[in-house]
C-alpha positions in Angstrom: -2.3 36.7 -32.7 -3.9 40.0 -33.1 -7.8 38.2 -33.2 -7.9 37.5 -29.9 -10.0 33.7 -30.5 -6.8 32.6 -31.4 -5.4 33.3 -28.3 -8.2 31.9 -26.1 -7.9 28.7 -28.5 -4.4 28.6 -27.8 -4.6 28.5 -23.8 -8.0 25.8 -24.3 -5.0 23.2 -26.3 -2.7 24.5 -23.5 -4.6 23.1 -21.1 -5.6 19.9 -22.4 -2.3 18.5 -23.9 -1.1 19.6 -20.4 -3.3 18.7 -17.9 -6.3 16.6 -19.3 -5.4 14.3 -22.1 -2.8 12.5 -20.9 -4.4 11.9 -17.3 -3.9 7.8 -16.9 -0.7 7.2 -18.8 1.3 6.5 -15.9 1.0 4.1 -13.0 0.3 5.7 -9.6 3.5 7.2 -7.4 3.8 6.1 -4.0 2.8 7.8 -1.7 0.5 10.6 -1.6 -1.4 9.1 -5.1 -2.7 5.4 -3.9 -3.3 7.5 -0.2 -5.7 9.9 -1.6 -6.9 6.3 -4.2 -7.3 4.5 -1.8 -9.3 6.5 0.8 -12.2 7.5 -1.6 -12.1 3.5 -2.8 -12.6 2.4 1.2 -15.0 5.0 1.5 -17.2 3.6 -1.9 -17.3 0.2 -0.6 -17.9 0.8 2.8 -20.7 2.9 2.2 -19.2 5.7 5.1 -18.7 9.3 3.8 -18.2 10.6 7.6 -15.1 8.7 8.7 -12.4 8.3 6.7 -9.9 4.5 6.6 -7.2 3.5 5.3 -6.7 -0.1 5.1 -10.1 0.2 7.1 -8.2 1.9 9.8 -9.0 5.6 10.7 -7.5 8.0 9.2 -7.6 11.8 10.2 -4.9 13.6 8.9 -7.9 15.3 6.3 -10.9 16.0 6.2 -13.4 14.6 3.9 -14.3 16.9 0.8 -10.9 15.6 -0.8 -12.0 12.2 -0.8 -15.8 12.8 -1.7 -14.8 14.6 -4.9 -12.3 11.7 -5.7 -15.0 9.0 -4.7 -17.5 11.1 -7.4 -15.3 11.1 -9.7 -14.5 7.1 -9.4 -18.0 6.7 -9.4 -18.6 8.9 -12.9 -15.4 7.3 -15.0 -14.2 3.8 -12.9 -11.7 2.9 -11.0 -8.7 4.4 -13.0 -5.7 6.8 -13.3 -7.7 9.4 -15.3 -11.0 9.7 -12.6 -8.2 9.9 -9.5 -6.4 12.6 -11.1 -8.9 14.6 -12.8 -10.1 16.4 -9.9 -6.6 17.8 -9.7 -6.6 19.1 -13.2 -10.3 20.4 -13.2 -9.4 22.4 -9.8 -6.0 23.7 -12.1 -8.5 24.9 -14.7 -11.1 26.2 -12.5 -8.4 28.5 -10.8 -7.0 29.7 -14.2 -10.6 30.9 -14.7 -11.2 32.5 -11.6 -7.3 34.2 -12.0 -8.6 35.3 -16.0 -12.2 36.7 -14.3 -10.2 38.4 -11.3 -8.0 40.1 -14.3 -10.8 40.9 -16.8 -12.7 42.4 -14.0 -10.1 45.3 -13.4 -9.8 46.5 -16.6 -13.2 46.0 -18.1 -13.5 49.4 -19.4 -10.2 48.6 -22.1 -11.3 46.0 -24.2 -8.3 44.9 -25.8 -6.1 45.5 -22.8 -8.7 43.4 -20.5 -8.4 40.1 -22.9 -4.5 40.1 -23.6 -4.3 40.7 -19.4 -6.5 37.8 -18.6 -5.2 35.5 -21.0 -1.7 36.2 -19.9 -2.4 35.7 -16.3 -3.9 32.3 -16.8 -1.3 31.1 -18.9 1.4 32.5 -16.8 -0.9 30.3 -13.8 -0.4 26.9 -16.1 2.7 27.2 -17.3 4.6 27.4 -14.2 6.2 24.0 -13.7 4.7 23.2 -9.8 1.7 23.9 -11.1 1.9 21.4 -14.1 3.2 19.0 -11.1 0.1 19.7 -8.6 -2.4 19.2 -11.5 -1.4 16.1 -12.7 -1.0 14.4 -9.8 -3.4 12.9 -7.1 -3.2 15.6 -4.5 -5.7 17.4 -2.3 -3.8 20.7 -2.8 -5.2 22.2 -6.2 -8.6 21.6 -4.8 -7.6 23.4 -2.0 -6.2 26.0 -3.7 -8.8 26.5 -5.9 -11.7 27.0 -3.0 -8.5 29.5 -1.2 -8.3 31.6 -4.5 -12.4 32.0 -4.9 -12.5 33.4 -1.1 -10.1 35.5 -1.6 -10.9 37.0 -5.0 -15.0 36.9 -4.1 -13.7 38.7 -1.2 -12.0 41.5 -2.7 -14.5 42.0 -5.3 -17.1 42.7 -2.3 -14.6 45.3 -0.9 -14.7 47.1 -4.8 -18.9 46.6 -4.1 -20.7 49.8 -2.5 -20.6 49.4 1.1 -23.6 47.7 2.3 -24.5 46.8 -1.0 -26.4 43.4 -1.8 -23.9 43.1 -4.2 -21.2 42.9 -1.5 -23.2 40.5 1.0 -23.3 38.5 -2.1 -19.4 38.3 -2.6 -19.3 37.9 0.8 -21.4 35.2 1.3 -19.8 33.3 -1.8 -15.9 34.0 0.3 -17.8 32.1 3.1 -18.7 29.1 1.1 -15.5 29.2 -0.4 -13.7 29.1 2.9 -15.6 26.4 4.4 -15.1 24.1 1.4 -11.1 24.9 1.8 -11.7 23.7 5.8 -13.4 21.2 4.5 -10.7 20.2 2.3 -6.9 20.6 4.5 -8.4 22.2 7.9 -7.8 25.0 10.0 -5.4 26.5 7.3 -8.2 27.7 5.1 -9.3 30.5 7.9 -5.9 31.4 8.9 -4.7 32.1 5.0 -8.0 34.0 4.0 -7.1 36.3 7.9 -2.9 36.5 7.0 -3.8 37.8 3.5 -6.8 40.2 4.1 -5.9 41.4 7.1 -2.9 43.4 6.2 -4.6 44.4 2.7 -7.4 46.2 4.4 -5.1 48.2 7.3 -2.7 48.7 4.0 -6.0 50.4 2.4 -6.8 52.2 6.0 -10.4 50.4 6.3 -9.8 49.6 9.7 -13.8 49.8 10.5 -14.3 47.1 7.8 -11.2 44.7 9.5 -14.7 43.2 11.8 -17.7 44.4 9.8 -16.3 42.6 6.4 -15.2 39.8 8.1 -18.1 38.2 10.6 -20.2 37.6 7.5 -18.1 35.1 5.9 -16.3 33.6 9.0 -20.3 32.9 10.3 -21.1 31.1 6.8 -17.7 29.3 6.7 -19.0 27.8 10.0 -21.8 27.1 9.1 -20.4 25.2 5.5 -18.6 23.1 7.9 -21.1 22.3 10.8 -23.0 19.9 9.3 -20.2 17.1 8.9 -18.1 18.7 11.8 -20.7 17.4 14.3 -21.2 13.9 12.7 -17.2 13.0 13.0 -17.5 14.5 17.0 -20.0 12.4 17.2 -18.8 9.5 15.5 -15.0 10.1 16.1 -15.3 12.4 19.1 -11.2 12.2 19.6 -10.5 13.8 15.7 -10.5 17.0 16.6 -8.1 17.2 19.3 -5.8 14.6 17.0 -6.5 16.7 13.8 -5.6 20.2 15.6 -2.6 19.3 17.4 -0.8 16.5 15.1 -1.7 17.8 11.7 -1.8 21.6 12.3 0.2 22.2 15.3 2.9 19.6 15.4 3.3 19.2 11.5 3.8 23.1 11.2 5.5 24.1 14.8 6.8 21.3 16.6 11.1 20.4 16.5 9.9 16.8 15.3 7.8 18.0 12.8 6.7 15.9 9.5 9.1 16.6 6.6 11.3 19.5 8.6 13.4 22.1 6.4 15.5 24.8 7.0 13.4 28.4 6.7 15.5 29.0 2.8 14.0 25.9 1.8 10.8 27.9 -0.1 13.7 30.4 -1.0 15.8 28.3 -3.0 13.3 26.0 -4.9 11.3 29.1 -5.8 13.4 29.7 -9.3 12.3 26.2 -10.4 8.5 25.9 -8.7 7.8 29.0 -11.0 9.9 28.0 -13.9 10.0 30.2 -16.4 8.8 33.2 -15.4 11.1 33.5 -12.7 13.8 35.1 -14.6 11.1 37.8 -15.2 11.1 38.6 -11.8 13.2 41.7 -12.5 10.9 43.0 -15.1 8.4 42.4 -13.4 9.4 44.0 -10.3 9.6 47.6 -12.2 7.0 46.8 -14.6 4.3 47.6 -11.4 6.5 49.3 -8.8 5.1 52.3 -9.5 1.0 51.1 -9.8 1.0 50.0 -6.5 0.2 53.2 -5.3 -2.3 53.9 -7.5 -6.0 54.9 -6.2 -7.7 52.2 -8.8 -8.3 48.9 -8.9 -5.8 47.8 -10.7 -3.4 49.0 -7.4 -5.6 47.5 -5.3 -5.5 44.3 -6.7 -1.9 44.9 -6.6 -1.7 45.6 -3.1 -3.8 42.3 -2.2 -1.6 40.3 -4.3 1.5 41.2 -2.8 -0.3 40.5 0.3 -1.4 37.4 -1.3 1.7 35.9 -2.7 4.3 37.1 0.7 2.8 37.0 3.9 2.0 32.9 2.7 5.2 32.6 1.2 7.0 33.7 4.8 4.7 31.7 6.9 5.3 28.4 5.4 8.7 29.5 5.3 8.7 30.2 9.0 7.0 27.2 9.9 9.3 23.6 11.1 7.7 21.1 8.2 7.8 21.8 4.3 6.7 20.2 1.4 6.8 22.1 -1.8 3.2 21.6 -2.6 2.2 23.9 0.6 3.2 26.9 -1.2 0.8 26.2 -4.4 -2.0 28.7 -3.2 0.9 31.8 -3.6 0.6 30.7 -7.8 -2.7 32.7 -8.3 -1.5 36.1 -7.4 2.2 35.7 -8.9 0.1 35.1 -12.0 -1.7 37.7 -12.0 1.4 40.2 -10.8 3.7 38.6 -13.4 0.7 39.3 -16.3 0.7 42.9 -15.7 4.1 43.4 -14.9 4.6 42.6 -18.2 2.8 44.7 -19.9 3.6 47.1 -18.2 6.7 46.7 -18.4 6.9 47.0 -22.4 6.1 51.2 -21.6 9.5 51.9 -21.1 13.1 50.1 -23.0 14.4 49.7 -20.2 12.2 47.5 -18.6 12.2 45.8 -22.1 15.3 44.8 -21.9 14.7 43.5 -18.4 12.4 40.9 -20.3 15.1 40.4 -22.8 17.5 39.7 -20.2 15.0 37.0 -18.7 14.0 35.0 -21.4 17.8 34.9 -22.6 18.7 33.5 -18.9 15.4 31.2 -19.2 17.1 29.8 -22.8 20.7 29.6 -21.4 19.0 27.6 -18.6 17.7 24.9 -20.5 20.3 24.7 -22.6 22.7 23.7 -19.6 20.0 21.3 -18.1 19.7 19.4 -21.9 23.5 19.2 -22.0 23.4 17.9 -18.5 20.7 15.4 -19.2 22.4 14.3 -22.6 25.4 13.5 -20.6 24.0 11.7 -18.4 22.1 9.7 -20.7 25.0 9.0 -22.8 27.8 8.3 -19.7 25.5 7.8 -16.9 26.3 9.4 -13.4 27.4 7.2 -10.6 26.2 4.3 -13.1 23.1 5.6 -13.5 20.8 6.8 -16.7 17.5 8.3 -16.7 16.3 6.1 -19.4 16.6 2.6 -21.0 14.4 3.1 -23.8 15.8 5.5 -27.2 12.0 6.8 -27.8 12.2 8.6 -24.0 15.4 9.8 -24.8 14.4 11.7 -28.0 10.7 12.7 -26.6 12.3 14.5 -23.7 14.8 16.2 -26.0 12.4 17.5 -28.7 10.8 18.8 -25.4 14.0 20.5 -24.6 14.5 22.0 -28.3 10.9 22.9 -28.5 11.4 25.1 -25.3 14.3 26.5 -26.5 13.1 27.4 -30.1 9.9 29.6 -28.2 12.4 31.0 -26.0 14.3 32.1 -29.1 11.3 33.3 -31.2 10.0 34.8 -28.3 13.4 36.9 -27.8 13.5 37.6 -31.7 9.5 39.5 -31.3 9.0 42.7 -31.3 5.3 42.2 -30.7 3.9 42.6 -26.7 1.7 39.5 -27.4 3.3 37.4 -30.1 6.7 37.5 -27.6 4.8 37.0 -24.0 2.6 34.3 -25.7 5.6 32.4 -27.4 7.6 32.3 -24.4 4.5 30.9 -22.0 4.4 28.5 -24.9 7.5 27.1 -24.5 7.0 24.6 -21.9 4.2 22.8 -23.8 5.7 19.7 -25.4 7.6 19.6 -22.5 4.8 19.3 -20.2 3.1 16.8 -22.9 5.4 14.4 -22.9 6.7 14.5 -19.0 3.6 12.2 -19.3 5.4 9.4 -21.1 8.7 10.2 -19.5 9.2 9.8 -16.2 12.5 8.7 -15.5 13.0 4.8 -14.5 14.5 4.7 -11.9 11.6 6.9 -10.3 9.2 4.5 -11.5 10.9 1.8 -10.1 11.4 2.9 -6.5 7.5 4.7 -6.2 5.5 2.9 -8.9 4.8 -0.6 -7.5 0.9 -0.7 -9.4 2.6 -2.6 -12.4 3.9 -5.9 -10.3 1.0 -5.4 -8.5 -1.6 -5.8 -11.2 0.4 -8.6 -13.1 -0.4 -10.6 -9.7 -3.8 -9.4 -8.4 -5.0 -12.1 -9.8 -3.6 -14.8 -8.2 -4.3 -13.6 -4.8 -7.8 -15.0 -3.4 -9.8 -12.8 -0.9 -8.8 -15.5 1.9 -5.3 -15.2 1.5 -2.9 -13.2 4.1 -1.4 -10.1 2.7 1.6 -8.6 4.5 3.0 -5.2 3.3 5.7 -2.9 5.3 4.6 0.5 6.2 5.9 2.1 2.4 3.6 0.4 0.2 0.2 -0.5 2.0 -1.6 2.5 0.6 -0.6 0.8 -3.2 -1.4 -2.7 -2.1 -4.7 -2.1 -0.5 -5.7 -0.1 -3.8 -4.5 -2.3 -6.5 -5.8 -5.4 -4.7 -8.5 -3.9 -3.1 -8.4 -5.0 -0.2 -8.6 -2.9 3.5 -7.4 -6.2 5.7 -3.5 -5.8 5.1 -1.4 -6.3 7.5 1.3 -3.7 8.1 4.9 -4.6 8.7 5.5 -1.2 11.0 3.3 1.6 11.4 3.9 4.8 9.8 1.3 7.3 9.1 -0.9 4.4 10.4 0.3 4.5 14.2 -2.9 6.8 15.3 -5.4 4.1 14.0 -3.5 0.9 14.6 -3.8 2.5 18.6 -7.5 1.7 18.5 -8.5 -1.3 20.3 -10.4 -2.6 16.8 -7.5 -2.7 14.9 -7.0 -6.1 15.8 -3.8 -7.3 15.6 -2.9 -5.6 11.6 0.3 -4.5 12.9 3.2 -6.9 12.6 6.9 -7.2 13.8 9.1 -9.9 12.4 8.3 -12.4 14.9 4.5 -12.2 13.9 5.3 -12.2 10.0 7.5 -15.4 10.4 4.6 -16.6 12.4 1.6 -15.3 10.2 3.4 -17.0 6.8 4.3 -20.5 9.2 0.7 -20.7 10.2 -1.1 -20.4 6.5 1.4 -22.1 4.2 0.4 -21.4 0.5 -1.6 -18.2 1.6 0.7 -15.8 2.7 1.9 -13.1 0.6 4.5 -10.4 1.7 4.9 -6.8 -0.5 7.5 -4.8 0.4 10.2 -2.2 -0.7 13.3 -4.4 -1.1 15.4 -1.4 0.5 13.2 -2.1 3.6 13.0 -5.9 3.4 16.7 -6.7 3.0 17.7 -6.7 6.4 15.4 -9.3 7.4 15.9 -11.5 4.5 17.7 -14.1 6.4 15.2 -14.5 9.3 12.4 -15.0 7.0 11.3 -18.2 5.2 12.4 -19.1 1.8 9.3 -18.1 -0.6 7.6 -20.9 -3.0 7.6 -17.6 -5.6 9.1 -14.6 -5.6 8.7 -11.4 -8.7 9.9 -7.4 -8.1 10.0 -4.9 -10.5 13.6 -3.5 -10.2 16.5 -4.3 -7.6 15.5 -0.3 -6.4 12.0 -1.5 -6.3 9.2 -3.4 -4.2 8.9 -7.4 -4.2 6.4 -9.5 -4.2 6.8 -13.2 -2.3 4.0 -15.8 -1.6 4.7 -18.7 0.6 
């Protein structure tokens, strides 16, 4: 590990057994995947970029760069697994690059040093199990964390530029862009993340004069990255704006009845897992740049912003009423880069070595426990359940488990500052490789309906009625392709069902009984069974009837 190709080789097979080769193995999950699917699909065969549907109702919890990079990528490779989730893992890469540049930069002048920091920040980035989660997965938030990370980072490199410079109009102009592709992406939240982080770095450096004269230039090309669609949906759509400000940015994030509401420790305790492993490190860490973040250089400077960069976002989503754990995803950059120097730093004194001991023996112990726990409840089940029915799942996820646990001990056993940092980030690899194969059953069951789906698309004619309850429409519409399903309660489509050319898509149980009555051996109803059971009495006995699990979703025609 001393030639340093075989390090940058090592991270390039990191990332693609991770978070590239393995793309389409698994069906879509229910349902942030078949929304963000579907969208881009409705949007491809509509032939309307400016507003986006769902189930050819509007949608406007998002604006549309998401979707336009998911729709160019189902152009490029089909309508498959792989092209929906590839965005996400290209955005993962693309911000492990930017995080290796942003490190390389700071210590150009020590060659050796420079390499070993930038590898180790961008595999500290993708080894860190939320992120592994967010890339592989059909979400809009690596994409907008990737756009948040270049703003921020172009941005700081333009306040290391002479003042005045072109060079630093040029990083400032590239922030800009940056920012307006994030708006572009989730909304207001990319101007008020770039102001929470920046803002406090530059009165923490005591350029107060630059708070306004660093900041018009890229909040004035942000705007102007965003005007161009911003006025087409006003004009086309002129209520968005008030809907997209107040119920996706206000309500979601403020309000008592907001979307997916937590208690403010819920960041707090999920933390030690979302940055599994490293986050027995913490300690070393901690003392490994304590004292650099004082330091007049740029390596305390970048210090400085990341702290800035990895709190203050922490505590806001923290503070605010609704949580998910994927909001938290832009804070990954900057622990990356903390935890990567940290480190190294932290091997100047033993004391801090041991500190690194410490943590990668409570990072072993840990998955020791979980194995045991997962072998016992493979073996004698838990409130009769078991994670798996088939013995090849059951050994892939425990080689994982071993594999882990041999790096952790070889990296413990190295006396070597790269051989023991580069073993440990390794450990997670063949557990990351074959999460692909293994996801447990019963979560397949209950949010992977594509399978009974496809084994019945088809039989179902474009003039038959489809029915499908509020849990499953996004899957239906995408696996069926089809955007005139009628919904069986309303959901996250309650704004567009309110428009007067809806029609009549929504449906109570009087209309369903009435809909399948009046088209007798056209009617098909898709539903989640947990949602559909109550009403199984007052509906009419079905000519056929399949499901994919009693936890799952079923499929009747009449």
């Amino acid at each position: 590990m001393n030639s340093f190709p075989k390090p940058y080789a090592f991270l390039l097979i990191f990332y693609l057994l991770s978070y590239i080769l393995l793309l389409g193995a698994w069906d879509l999950i229910i349902p942030d995947e078949t929304r963000y699917a579907e969208i881009p699909r409705e949007m491809i065969a509509q032939g309307d970029w400016v507003v986006p549907r769902l189930d050819g109702l509007r949608y406007f919890e998002k604006p549309p760069l998401g979707y336009w990079v998911q729709a160019g990528s189902l152009l490029l490779f089909g309508e498959n697994n792989f092209a929906l989730r590839l965005p996400s893992a290209l955005s993962v890469g693309a911000s492990a690059l930017l995080i290796y540049a942003l490190a390389a930069f700071l210590v150009q002048n020590e060659k050796e040093k420079k390499d070993f920091s930038a590898i180790l920040a961008a595999l500290v980035f993708l080894s860190c199990f939320e992120v592994f989660l967010v890339g592989n997965l059909v979400t809009l938030d690596s994409l907008f964390s990737l756009f948040l990370t270049a703003a921020i980072i172009a941005f700081f490199a333009a306040s290391e530029a002479p003042p005045r410079s072109a060079r630093e109009k040029l990083f400032l102009l590239l922030s800009g862009v940056s920012c307006g592709l994030a708006f572009l992406t989730k909304g207001f939240l990319a101007f008020a993340l770039p102001v929470l982080v920046l803002a406090p770095y530059l009165v923490w450096q005591r350029r107060y004069s630059d708070l306004f004269r660093m900041s018009w230039l890229p909040m004035v090309i942000a705007g102007l990255t965003a005007l161009p669609w911003g006025m087409l949906i006003h004009l086309r759509e002129p209520d968005f704006w008030r809907y997209f400000f107040w119920n996706e940015h206000i309500r979601r994030f403020l309000a008592e009845n907001a979307q997916h509401k937590e208690s403010f420790w819920f960041f707090f305790l999920l933390a030690p897992a979302m940055f599994f492993p490293w986050s027995f490190l913490a300690p070393a860490v901690l003392t490994g740049i304590k004292t650099r973040f004082m330091e007049q250089s740029p390596i305390g400077r970048m210090l400085r912003l990341c702290l800035c960069w990895l709190a203050l976002p922490f505590l806001f989503f923290s503070f605010s009423s609704g949580k998910l754990i994927t909001y938290i995803f832009p804070c990954f950059p900057p622990f990356a880069v903390l935890t990567a120097f940290g480190l190294i730093h932290a091997f100047k004194k033993e004391v801090r070595i041991n500190l690194v001991q410490r943590g990668m023996a409570a990072s072993t112990l840990l998955i020791g426990l979980i194995l045991m726990f997962f072998l016992y409840v493979q073996f004698f089940g838990y409130n009769g359940y078991r994670p798996y029915s088939q013995t090849w799942k059951v050994t892939m996820v425990v080689n994982g488990f071993v594999f882990f646990i041999l790096f952790c001990f070889w990296a413990f056993r190295s006396r070597d500052l790269k051989n023991k940092l580069l073993l440990f980030g390794a450990g997670p690899l063949l557990m990351f490789f074959v999460a692909h194969f293994t996801i447990p059953d019963l979560v397949m069951e209950m949010r992977a309906p594509g399978s009974l789906l496809e084994r019945h698309r088809q039989d179902i004619v474009d003039d038959d009625i489809i029915i499908s309850d509020k849990n499953v429409i996004r899957a239906v519409c995408w696996y069926l392709h089809r955007s005139d399903v009628y919904v069986w309660g309303a959901g996250e489509l309650s704004y567009g069902l309110s428009y007067k050319d809806a029609g009549d898509k929504f449906v109570d149980l009087p209309s369903v009984v009435n809909l399948i009555n009046q088209n007798r051996g056209k009617t098909v109803l898709i539903a989640r069974i947990k949602a559909i059971r109550e009403w199984r009495d007052q509906l009419p006995e079905p000519a056929f009837q399949d499901q994919n699990g009693s936890f799952g979703c079923v499929l009747w025609k009449f």
